[in-house]
ROZAVO-754063 format. One record per residue (C-alpha): x, y, z; residue in one letter. Coordinates in steps of 0.001 Angstrom, whole numbers, plus 500000, padded with zeros to 6 digits. Each point is the difference from the previous one (the first is absolute). Layout:
// residues N
XYZa...
This chain:
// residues 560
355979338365228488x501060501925503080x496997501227502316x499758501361503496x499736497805503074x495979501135500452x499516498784496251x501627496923500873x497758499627503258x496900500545497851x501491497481497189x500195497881503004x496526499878501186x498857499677496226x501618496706498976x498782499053504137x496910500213498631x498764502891502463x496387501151499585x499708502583503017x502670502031501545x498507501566503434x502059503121502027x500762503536500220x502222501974498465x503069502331501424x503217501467499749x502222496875500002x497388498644497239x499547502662497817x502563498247497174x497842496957500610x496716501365499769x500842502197496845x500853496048498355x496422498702500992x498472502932498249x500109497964496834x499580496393501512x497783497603498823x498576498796502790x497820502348502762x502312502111502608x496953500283503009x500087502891502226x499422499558503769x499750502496502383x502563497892503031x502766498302498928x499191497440502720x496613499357498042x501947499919497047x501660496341501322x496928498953501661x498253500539495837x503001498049498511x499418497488502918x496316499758498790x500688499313496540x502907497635500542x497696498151502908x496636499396497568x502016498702496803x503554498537501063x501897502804498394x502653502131501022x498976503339500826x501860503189499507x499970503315501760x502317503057500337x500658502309502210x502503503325500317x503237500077502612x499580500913503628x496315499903501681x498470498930496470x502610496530500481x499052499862503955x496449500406499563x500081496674497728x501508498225502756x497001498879501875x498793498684496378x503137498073499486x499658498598503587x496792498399499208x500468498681496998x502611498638501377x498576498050502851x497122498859497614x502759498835497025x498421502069497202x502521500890497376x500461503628499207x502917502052498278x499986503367502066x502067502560498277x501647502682501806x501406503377498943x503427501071501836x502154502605500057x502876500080498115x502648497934500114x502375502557501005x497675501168502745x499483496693501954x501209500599503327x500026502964500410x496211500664501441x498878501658496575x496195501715499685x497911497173499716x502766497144501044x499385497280502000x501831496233500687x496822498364497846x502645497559499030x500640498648503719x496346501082500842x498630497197497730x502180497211500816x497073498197502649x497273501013498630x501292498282496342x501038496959498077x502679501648498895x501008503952499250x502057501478497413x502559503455500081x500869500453496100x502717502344499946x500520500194496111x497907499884496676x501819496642498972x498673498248502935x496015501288499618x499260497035497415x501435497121502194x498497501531502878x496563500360499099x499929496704498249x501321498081503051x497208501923502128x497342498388498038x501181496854500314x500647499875503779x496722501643500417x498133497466498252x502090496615500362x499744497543503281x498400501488503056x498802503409498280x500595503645501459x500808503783499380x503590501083498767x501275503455500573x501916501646496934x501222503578500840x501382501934497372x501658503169500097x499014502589497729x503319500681498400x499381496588498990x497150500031498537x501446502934497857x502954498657498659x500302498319496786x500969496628499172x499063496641498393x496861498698500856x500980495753499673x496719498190502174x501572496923500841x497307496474499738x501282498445503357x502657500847502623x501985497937502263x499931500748503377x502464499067502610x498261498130502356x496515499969498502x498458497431497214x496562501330499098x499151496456498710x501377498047502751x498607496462499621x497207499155503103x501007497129502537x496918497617499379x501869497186502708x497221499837503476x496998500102497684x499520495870499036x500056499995503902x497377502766500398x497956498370497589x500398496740501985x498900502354503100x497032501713498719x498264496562498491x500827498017503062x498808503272502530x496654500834501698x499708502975500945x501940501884497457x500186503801498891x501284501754497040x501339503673501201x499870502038496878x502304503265499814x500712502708497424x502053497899498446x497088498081498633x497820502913498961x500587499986496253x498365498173497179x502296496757499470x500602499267503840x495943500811500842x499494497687497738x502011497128501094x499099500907503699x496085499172499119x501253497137498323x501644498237503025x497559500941502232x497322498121497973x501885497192499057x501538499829504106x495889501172501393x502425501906502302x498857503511501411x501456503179498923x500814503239502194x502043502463498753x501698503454501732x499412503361499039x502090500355497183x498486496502498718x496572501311500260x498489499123495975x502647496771499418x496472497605501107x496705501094499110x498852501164502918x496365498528499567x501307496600499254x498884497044502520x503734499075500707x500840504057500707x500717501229503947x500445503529499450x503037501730501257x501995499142503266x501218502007502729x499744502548502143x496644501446498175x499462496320498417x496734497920499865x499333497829502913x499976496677497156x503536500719499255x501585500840503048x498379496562502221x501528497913496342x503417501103500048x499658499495503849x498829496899499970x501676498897495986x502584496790500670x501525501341496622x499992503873498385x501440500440496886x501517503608499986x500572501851496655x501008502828499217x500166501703503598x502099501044501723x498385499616503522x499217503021500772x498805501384503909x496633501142498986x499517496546498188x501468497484503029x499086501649502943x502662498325502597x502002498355498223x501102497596502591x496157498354500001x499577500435496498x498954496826498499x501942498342502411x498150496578499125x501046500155496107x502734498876497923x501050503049498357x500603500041496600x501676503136498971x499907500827496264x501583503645499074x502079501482497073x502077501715502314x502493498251502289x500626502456502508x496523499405501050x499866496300500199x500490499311503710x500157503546500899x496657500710502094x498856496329500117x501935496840500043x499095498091497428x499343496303499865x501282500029496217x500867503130498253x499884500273496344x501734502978498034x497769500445496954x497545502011497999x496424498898500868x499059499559496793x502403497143499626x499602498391503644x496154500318500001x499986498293496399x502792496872501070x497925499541503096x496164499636498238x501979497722497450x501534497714502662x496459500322502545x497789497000498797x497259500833501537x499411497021502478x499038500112503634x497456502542499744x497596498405502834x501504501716502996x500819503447497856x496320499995499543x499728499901503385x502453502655500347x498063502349497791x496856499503501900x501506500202502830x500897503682499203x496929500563498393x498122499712503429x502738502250501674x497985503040497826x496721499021502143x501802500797503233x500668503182498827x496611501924498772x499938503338497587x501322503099502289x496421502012501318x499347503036496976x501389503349501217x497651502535501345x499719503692499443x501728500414496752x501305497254497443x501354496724500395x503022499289498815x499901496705499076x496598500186497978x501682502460498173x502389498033498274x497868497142499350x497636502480498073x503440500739498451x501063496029498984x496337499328498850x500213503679497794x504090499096498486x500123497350497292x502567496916500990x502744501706498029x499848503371501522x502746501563502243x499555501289503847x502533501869501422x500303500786503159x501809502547502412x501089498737503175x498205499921503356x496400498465501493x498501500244496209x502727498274498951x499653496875502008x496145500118499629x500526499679496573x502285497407500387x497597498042501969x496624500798497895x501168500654496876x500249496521497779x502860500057497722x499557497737497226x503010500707497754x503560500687500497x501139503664499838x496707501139500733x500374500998503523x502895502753500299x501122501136503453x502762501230502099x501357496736502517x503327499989501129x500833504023500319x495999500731500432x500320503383498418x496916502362500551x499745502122496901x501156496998497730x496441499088498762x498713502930497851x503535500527497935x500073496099499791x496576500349498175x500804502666497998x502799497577498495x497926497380499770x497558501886498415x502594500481497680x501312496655499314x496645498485499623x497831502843498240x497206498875502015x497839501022502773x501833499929503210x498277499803503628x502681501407503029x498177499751503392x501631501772503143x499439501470503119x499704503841500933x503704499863501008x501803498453497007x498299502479498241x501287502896501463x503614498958499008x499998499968496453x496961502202499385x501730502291497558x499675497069497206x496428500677499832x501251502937497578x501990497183497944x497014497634499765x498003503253498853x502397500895497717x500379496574498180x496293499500500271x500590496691501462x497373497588500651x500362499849503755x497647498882502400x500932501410503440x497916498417503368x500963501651502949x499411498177503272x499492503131502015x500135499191503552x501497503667501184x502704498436501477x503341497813499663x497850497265499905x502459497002500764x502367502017502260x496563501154501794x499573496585500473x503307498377501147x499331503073503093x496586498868500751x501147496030500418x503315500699501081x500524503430501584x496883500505502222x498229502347497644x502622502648500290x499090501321496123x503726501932499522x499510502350496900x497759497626498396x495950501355500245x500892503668498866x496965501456498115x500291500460496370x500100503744498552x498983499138497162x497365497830497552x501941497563498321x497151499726497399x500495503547499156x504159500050500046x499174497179497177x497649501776498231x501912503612499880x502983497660498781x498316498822497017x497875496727501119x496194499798499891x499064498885503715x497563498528502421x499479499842503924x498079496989501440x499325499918503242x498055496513500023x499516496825498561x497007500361498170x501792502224497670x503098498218499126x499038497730497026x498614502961497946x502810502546500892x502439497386499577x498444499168495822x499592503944499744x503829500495500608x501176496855497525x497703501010497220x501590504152500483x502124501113496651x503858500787501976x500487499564503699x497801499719503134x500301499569503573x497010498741502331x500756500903503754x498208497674502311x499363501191503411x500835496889502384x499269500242503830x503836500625501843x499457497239502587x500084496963496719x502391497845500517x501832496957497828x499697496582501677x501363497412499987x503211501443501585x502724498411501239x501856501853502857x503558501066499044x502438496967500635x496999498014500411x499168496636498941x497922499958496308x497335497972502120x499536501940502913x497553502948497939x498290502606501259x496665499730498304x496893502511501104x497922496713502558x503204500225501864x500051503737500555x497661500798502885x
């Protein structure tokens, strides 16, 4: 049966087992749009095609799947760019589909053309140009297997709209071959007897949890070795929810905003077991000092990164799942006398380091998002935009489950945190909490209309310290208080934008309040927003200074 190439791109996402489409439609995807009138899964407006990504990058980030969203040639294709970046730097697998003009066109600087072909190619896993109907089912079958196979990430498929009106045979191939690409390629288990061997024989050792271990199977396993080894567990940003955060055995996060417990460990560790990072700056500090004393085992899916930022003692190309599993099944157990030293050891490191003083004249920050964690049931999702809030929540905040805490960490994309909870309010058909500061929201505002629209259970705490909170602080430690462009007054209530938008809001403007605002937004029918008015001068501690070492924090005692 012969059917046009936006019928075959629908037919695509049907047997992909699609349940949410998110983008905008235009000229270059009229033909496709006019096909996903009669789909049977949900085609969700947005009101930014760069929310649009961030929404598929929601969904795809809370339940493993791939997420889809479209968007029209030209500046509807650039806009999705900064999506695609950070996606990309965070490995969540997405299908982006692009509109282009027509085939005949390319080249030739067209109304609404632009390179998104070339544009893509580093901010991708991989990017397709189909430049006929009899390539469209190969192509968008091989894009959700890329995006979803080994180290996951976004893949670009730009279609011209000629294409996606001319006819042809719609065949959806079951697998592809790729030249230089086996989605199943078998792991390399060989260094992990010897890191077994390591970790029962070690001391002071440290397991260094990354997004690679933040899904069900490899959480699991991860708790698993880290009982059976009584070895402490620290994870990065992007690991944040791989440990229960309120176990005994659990440091927190490390790094630049990490907790004092985890940054002296991997200082002082003789062994770390690394997996599923990549090392990144915010997460080592100087590299050159970092865990200089350790044996670093290195355990990653993805070559390319084994070695790359940090030399590894033995590096290990494999899922975590697998590794985290072979190494609890070859750990014994034995020796645990000096690694129960180890853990008290770190446990007293938390005495040195007492709760920060509360914040005067407005409300604190960090009492707000415990109120938040005692409020949100185990299973719940926090997302987060990016900036002070977002590292306050990282730091008070206790994740419990993996998948639970949703954020922005490699790009750090202000404006990524209330479309990401509109697709994961989506993809879980549950109550979702976003927290974020006055700035983030400003970026992406305009999907307060989509959230209104939907009447999406979103709970939206805004950290309102009427200013670029983190920048503001990065000039007060580091640039003598010269606050460029970064205390300008607000002209306007952010309560009120929210509530002519759609959302039923609140102001609080201390702490006394918070509990009971917080309850009265999660029990509201549709969306809400609670704007928290939080004294400019807060700051996050610990810090460590850029390039510094993890162990040399600022913390408030120190500041005077």
């Amino acid at each position: 049966m012969k059917m046009t190439g936006a019928q075959m791109i629908t037919k695509a996402l049907e047997a992909e087992g699609v349940e949410y489409v998110f983008g905008i439609p235009g000229g270059a995807v009229i033909p496709l749009y006019d096909a996903l009138y009669d789909a049977p899964f949900k085609v969700i407006l947005t009101r930014h095609e760069q929310a649009a990504c961030h929404a598929a990058d929601g969904y795809a980030r809370t339940n493993g799947k791939v997420g889809v969203c479209i968007a029209t040639s030209g500046p509807g294709a650039t806009n999705i760019m900064t999506g695609l970046a950070n996606a990309h730097m965070d490995s969540v697998p997405l299908v982006v589909i692009t509109g282009q003009v027509a085939t005949s066109a390319i080249g030739t600087d067209g109304f609404q053309e632009a390179d998104i072909y070339g544009c893509s190619l580093p901010l991708v896993k991989h990017s397709f140009l189909v430049r006929s109907v009899e390539e469209l089912p190969q192509a968008l079958r091989s894009a959700f297997i890329i995006a979803s196979t080994r180290r996951t990430g976004p893949v670009l498929v730009d279609i011209p709209v000629n294409v996606q009106k001319a006819l042809g045979d719609f065949n959806y191939p079951e697998t592809v071959k790729f030249p230089g690409y086996d989605p199943s390629m078998p792991a390399e288990t060989k260094g992990l007897d010897e890191a077994a061997s390591l970790l029962e024989k070690s001391e002071r050792p440290v397991i260094l949890a990354g997004g690679g271990c933040n899904n069900l199977p490899a959480s699991a396993r991860l708790i698993e070795l880290a009982k059976k080894a009584h070895c402490p567990v620290t994870t990065t940003l992007m690991g944040k929810g791989a440990f229960p955060e309120t176990d005994p055995l659990a440091l927190g996060m490390a790094g630049m905003h990490g907790t004092p417990q985890a940054n002296v460990a991997l200082t002082e560790a003789d062994l770390v077991i690394a997996v599923g990072t990549r090392f990144s700056d915010r997460t080592t500090g100087d590299r050159k000092t970092f865990a200089s004393k350790a044996k670093m085992v290195h355990i990653d899916i993805d070559a390319a990164e084994l070695g790359k930022n940090v030399k590894p003692y033995i590096a290990v190309r494999c899922h975590a799942e697998l590794a985290l599993k072979a190494l609890s099944e070859a750990v014994e157990g034995k020796n645990k006398s000096p690694k129960e030293k180890w853990v008290e050891y770190i446990e007293n490191i938390k005495k040195d380091f007492p709760p920060e003083p509360v914040a005067k004249g407005g409300v604190d920050p960090r009492e707000a998002i415990k109120i938040l964690r005692k409020l949100m049931a185990p299973e719940e999702y926090l997302i987060t935009e990016v900036g002070q809030h977002q590292m306050w929540a990282a730091l008070h905040w206790k994740a419990v489950k993996p998948r639970t805490f949703i954020t922005s960490g490699g790009l750090g994309t202000m404006g990524f945190g209330l479309p990401a909870a509109i697709g994961t309010a989506f993809a879980q058909k549950s109550q979702v909490t976003c927290i974020s500061g006055d700035g983030s929201f400003f970026m992406n505002m305009q999907e307060l209309e989509t959230c209104a629209r939907y009447n999406l259970p979103v709970r939206l705490i805004v950290l309102n310290n009427c200013s670029l909170g983190m920048v503001r602080q990065w000039q007060e430690l580091f640039w003598e208080e010269r606050y460029a462009s970064t205390c300008v007054p607000q002209a306007c209530s952010i309560a009120e934008v929210a509530r002519v938008m759609g959302f039923s809001s609140w102001v609080v403007k201390d702490n006394s309040d918070l509990e009971m605002t917080f309850k009265d937004a999660f029990n509201t029918n549709g969306p809400a927003l609670v704007e928290c008015m939080v004294p400019t001068q807060e700051k996050v501690f610990p810090m460590v200074p850029p390039g510094g070492k993890i162990d040399k924090f600022i913390y408030p005692e120190s500041q005077d």
